[in-house]
C-alpha positions in Angstrom: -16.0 15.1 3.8 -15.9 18.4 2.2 -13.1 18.6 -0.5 -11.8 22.1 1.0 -11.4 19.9 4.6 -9.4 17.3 2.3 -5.4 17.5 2.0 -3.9 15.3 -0.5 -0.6 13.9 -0.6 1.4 11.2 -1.7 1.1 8.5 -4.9 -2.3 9.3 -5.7 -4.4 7.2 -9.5 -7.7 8.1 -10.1 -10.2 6.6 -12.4 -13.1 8.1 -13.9 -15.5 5.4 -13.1 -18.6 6.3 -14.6 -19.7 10.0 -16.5 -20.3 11.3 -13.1 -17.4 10.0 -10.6 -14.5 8.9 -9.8 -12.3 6.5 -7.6 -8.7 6.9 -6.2 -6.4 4.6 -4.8 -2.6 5.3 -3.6 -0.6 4.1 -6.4 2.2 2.9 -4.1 0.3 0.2 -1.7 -2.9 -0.2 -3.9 -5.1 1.0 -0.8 -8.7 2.7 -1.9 -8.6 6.3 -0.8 -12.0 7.8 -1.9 -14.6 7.6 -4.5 -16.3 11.1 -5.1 -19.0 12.3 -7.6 -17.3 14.7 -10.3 -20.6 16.3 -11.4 -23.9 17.2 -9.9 -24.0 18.4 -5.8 -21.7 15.3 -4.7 -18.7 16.8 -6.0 -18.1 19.4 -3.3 -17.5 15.9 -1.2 -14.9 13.0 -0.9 -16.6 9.9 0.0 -13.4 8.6 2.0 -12.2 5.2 2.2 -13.0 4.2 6.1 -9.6 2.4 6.3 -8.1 5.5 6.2 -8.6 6.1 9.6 -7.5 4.7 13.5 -10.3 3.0 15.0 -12.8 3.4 12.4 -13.7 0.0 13.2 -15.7 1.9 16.2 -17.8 4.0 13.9 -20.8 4.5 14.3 -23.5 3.1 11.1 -26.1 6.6 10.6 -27.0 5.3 6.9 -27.7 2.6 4.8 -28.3 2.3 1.1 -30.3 0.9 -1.2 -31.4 -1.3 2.1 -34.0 -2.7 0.8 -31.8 -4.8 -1.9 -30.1 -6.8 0.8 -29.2 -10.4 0.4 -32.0 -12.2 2.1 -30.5 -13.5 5.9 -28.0 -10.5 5.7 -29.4 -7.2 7.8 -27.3 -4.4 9.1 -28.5 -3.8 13.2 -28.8 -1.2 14.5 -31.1 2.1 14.5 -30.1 4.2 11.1 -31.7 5.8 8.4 -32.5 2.9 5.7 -32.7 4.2 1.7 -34.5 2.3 -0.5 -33.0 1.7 -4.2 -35.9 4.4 -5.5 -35.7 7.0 -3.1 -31.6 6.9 -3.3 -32.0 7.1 -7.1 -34.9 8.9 -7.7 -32.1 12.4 -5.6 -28.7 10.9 -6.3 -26.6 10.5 -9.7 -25.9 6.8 -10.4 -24.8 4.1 -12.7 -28.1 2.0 -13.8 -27.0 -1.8 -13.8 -25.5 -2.8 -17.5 -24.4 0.7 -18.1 -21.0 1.4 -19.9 -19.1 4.5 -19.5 
């Protein structure tokens, strides 16, 4: 979601989780909110907690990350656009595994 298309209220804690992002929670209930890139072309968005929202249980899957690192005899169904671990890394910011902040 664009952050301009984002209002914020209430007991909001954020964390800078890495160099490059962040995560928020409400500080009241505990509930995740959003986790959103603070450098690089992601930080125009808010990656929004689906929880947030009625029915989201009837969303619709369009994407699928790093799909290709799946625990074998686990697969998401459905017809979506599947990212591999290279082609999401090799255009997006991201934490390699064992890194520290």
């Amino acid at each position: 979601m664009p952050r301009g298309a984002v209002t914020i209220t209430g007991p909001v804690k954020t964390f800078q989780s890495s160099e490059f992002a962040e995560r928020a929670w409400c500080d009241r209930c505990g509930s995740a909110l959003w986790f959103r890139d603070t450098k690089g072309p992601g930080a125009a968005y808010y990656e929004l907690a689906p929880g947030l929202f009625e029915n989201a249980g009837g969303a619709t899957l369009i994407r699928e990350v790093y799909a290709d690192c799946c625990p074998q005899g686990y697969a998401l169904a459905g017809d979506h656009v599947r990212v591999s671990r290279a082609d999401y890394e090799a255009n997006n910011l991201h934490a390699s595994e064992g890194a520290t902040q």
